[in-house]
RODO-2510 file (C-alpha; in nm, 4 decimals, decimal comma):
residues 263
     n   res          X          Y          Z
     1     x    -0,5522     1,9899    -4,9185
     2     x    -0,3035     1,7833    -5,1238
     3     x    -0,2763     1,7937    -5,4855
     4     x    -0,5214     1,4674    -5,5568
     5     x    -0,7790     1,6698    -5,3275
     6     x    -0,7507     1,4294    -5,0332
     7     x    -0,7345     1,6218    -4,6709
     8     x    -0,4271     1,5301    -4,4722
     9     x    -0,5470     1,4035    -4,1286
    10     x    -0,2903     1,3954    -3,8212
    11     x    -0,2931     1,0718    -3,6369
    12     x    -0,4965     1,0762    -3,3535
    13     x    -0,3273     0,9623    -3,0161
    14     x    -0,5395     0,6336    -3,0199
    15     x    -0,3382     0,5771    -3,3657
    16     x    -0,0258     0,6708    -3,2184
    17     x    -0,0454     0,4661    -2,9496
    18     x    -0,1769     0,1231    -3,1520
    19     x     0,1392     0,1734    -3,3251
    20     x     0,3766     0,2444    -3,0585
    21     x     0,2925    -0,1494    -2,9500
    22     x     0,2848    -0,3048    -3,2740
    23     x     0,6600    -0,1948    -3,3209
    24     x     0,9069    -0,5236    -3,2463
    25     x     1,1052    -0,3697    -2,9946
    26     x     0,7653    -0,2195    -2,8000
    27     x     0,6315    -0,6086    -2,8400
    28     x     0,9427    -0,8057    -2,7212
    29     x     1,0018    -0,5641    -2,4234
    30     x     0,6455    -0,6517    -2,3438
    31     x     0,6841    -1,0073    -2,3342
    32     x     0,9821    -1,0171    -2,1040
    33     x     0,8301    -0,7967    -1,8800
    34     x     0,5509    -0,9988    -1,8783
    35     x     0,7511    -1,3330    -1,8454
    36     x     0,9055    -1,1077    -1,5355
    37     x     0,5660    -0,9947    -1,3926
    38     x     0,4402    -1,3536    -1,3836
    39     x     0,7280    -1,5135    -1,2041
    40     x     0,7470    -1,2285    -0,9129
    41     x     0,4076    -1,2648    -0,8706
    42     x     0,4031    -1,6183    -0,8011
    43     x     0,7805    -1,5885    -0,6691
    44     x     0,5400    -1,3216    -0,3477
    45     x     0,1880    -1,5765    -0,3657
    46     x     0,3659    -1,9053    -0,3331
    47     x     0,7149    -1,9072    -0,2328
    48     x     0,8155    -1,5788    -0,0689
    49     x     0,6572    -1,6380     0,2899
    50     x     0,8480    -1,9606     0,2668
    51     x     1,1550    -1,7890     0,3232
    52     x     0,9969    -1,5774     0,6051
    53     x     0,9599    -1,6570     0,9794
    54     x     0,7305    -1,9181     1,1132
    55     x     0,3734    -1,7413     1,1635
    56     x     0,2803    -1,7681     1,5157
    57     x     0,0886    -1,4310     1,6171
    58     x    -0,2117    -1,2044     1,4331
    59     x     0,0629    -0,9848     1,3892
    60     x     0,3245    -1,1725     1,1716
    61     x     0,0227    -1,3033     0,9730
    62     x    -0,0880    -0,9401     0,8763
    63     x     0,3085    -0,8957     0,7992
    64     x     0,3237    -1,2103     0,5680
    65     x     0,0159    -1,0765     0,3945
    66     x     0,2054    -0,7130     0,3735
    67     x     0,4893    -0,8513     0,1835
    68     x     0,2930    -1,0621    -0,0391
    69     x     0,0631    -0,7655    -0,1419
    70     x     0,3495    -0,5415    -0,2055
    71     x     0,5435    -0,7940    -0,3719
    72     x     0,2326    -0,8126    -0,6198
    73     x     0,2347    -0,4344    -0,6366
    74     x     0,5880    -0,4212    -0,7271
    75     x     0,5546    -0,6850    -1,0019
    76     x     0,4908    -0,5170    -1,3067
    77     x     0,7127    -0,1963    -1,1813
    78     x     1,0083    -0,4593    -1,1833
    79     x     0,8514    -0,6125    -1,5495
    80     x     0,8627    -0,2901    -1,7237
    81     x     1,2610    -0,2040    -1,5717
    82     x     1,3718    -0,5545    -1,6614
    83     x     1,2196    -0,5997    -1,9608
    84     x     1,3201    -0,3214    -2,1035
    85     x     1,6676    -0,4076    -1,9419
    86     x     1,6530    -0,7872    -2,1016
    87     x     1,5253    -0,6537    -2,3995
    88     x     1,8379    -0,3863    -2,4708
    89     x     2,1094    -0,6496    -2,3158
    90     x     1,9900    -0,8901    -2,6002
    91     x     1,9958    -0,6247    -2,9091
    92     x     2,2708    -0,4195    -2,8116
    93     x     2,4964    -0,2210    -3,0427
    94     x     2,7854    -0,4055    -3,1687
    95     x     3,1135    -0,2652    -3,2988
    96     x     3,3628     0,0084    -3,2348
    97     x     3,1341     0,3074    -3,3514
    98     x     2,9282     0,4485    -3,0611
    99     x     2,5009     0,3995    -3,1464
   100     x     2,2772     0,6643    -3,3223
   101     x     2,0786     0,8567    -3,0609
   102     x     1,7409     0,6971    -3,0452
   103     x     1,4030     0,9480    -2,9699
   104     x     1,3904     1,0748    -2,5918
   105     x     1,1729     0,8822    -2,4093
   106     x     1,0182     1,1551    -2,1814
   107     x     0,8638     1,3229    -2,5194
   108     x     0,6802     1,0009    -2,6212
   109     x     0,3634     1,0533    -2,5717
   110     x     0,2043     0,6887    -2,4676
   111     x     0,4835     0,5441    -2,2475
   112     x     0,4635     0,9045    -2,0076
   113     x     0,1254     0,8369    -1,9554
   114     x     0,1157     0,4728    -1,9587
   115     x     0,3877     0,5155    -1,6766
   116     x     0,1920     0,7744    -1,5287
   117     x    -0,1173     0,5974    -1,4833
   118     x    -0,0188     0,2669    -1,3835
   119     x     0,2599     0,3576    -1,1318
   120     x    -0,0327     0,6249    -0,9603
   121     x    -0,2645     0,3227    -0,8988
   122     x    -0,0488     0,1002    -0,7924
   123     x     0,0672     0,3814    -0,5286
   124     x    -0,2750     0,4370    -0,4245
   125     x    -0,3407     0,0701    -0,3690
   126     x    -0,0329     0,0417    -0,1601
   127     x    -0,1711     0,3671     0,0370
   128     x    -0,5397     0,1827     0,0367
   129     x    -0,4033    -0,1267     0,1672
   130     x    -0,1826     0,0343     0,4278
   131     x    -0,4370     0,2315     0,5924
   132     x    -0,6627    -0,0319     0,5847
   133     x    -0,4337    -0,2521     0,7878
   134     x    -0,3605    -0,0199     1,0306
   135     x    -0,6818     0,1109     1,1363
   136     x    -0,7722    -0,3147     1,1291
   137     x    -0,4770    -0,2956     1,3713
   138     x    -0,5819    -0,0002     1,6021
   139     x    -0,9143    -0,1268     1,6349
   140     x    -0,7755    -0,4983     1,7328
   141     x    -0,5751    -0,3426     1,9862
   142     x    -0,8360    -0,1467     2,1131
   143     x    -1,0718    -0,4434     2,1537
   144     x    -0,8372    -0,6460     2,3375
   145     x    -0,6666    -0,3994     2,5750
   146     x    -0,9135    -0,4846     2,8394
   147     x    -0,8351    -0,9084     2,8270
   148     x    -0,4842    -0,8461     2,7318
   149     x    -0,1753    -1,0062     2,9270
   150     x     0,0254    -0,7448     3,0954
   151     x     0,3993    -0,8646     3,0610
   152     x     0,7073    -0,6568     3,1102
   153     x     1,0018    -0,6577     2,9657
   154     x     1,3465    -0,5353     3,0622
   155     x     1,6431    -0,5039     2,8178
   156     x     1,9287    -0,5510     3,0765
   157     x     2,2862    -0,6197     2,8649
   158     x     2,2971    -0,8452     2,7934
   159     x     1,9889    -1,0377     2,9354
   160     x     1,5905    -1,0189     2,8845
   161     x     1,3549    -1,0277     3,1668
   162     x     1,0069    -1,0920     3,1807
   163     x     0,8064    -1,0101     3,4443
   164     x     0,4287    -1,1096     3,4533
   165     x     0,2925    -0,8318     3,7227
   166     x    -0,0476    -1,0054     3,7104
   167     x     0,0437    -1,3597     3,8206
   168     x     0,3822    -1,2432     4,0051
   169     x     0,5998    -1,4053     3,8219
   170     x     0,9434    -1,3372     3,6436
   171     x     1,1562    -1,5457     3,3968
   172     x     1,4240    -1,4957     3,1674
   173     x     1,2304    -1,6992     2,9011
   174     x     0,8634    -1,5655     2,7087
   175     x     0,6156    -1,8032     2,8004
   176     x     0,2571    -1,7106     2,6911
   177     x    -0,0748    -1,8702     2,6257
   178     x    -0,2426    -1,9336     2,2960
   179     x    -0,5144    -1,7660     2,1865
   180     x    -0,4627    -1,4513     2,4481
   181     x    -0,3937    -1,1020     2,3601
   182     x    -0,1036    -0,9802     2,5506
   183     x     0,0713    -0,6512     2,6053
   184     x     0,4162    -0,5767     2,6339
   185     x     0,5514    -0,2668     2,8298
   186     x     0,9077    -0,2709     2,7213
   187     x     1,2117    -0,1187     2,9141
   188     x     1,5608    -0,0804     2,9352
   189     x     1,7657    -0,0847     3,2760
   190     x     2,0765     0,0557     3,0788
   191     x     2,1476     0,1240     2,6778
   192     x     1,9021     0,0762     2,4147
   193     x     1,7433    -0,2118     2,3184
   194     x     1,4746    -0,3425     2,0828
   195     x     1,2863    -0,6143     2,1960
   196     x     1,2407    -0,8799     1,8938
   197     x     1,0302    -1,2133     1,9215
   198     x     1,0604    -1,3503     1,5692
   199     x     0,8065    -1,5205     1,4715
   200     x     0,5245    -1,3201     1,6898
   201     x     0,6230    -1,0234     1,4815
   202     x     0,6324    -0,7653     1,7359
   203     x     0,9231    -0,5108     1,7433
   204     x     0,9832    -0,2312     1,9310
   205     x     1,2402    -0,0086     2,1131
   206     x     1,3478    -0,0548     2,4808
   207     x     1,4644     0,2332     2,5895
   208     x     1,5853     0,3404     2,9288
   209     x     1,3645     0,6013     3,1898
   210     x     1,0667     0,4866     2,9178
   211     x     0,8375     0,2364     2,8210
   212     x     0,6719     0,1641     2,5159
   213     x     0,3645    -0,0819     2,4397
   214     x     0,3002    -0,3346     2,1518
   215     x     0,0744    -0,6040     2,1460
   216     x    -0,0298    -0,9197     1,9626
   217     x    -0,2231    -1,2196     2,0293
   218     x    -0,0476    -1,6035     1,9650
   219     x    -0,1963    -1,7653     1,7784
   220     x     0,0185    -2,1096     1,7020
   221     x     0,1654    -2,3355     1,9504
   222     x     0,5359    -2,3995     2,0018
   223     x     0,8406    -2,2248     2,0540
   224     x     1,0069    -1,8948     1,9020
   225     x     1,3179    -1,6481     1,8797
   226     x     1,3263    -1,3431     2,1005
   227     x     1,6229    -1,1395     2,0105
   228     x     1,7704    -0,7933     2,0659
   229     x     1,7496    -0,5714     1,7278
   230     x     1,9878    -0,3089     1,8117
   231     x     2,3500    -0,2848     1,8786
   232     x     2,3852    -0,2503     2,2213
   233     x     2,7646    -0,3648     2,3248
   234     x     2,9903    -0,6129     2,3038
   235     x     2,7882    -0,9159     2,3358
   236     x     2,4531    -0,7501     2,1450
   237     x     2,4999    -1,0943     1,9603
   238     x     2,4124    -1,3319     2,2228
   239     x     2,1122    -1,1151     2,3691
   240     x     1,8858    -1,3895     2,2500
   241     x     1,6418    -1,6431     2,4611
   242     x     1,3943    -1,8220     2,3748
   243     x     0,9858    -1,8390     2,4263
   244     x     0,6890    -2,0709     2,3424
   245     x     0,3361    -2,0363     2,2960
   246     x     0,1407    -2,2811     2,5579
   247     x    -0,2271    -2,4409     2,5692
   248     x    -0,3745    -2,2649     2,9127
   249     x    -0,3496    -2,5494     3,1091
   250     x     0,0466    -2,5938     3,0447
   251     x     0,0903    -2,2396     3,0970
   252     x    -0,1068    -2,2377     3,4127
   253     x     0,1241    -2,5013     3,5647
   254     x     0,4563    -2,3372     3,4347
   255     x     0,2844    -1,9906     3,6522
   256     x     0,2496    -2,2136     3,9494
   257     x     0,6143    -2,4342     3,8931
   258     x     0,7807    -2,0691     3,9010
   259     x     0,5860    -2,0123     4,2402
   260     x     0,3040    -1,7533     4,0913
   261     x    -0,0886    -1,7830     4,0980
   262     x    -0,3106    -1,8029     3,8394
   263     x    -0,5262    -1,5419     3,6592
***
């Protein structure tokens, strides 16, 4: 009780935290975060996948979705560093003498669990989101393992072959069809490989006395990069061919050009 008979109340947290964010500093780190958060956002929604490989399979499409959602999620983490960054760049101490110690961040109240909480959710979307996809993948790949396009493939340095054991033929170039799943059984005769076509977004190891699967279905016409994605020699470099995604009918004749049958 003071001495005018009026009962000292402590601020409640709600109080404390209304005037944590009315203080300047508190309100111009917020706006260049902000500022920050917008343009990454747009930066992943409109021009990131820009910069990435052409789409040409489900799978690279479920990878240029990937990096846009995480590039969302990792938005306002990279708001909050920066602006607080910008913010103490722009007002930092001047002079010879070194600054006054300001309070410790880790005992204010608001900002540990304002960190807290938001960092948590945006973790458990990313967890969300990533399960999702891959049990959307699993089940894909179990629905098309029956129709799927057997094709081989053999990391030889410093050469890939592809053998189609279906239509009995082989070629040192990935031809496919649109619109078919296919499965890869990948190799190696020698070192380690990884098998790499670029814009189908399939990647996997080819490693020698073993196989190991992936799958995807094409889903654009025209041609891509199939590379090798792990050093394996001298020339690892110029382990590199080409493929292309075919309407049936084209791919039908290159099968029966190369002296194969048919499906």
């Amino acid at each position: 009780m003071s001495e005018h008979g009026n009962v000292d109340l402590k601020p409640t947290p709600g109080d404390r935290f209304i005037k944590f964010f009315k203080r300047s500093d508190v309100i111009q780190s917020t706006i260049f975060g902000v500022i920050v958060t917008v343009v990454f956002v747009i930066l992943g929604g409109k021009f990131y996948t820009q910069w990435m490989p052409k789409v040409m399979s489900t799978d690279m499409k479920a990878i240029e979705r990937l990096m846009v959602v995480f590039t969302w999620i990792a938005a306002p983490v990279c708001g909050v560093v920066l602006g607080i960054a910008l913010y103490t760049f722009l007002n930092r101490h001047s002079g010879d003498t070194p600054p006054p110690e300001g309070p410790a961040t880790r005992t204010n109240g608001p900002v540990v669990l304002g960190w807290t909480v938001v960092t948590s959710l945006l973790a458990l979307v990313a967890v969300i989101y990533g399960i999702t996809e891959m049990n959307s993948s699993s089940i894909a790949t179990a629905k098309n393992a029956e129709d799927a396009m057997v094709v081989n493939v053999v990391g030889n340095q410093w050469v890939w072959t592809f053998e189609y054991p279906e239509l009995g033929v082989q070629s040192h170039e990935l031809m496919l069809p649109i619109n078919r799943s296919v499965a890869f059984h990948v190799s190696s005769v020698d070192v380690n490989h990884s098998f790499w076509p670029v814009q189908l977004g399939v990647k996997v190891d080819a490693n020698k006395l073993a196989e190991t699967l992936a799958d995807t279905t094409p889903t654009k016409l025209g041609e891509f990069d199939v590379k090798c994605a792990e050093l394996c020699g001298l020339y690892h470099a110029y382990m590199e061919t080409t493929g292309e995604v075919m309407t049936k009918d084209d791919f039908d004749n290159w099968v029966i050009a190369q002296g194969g049958h048919t499906a």
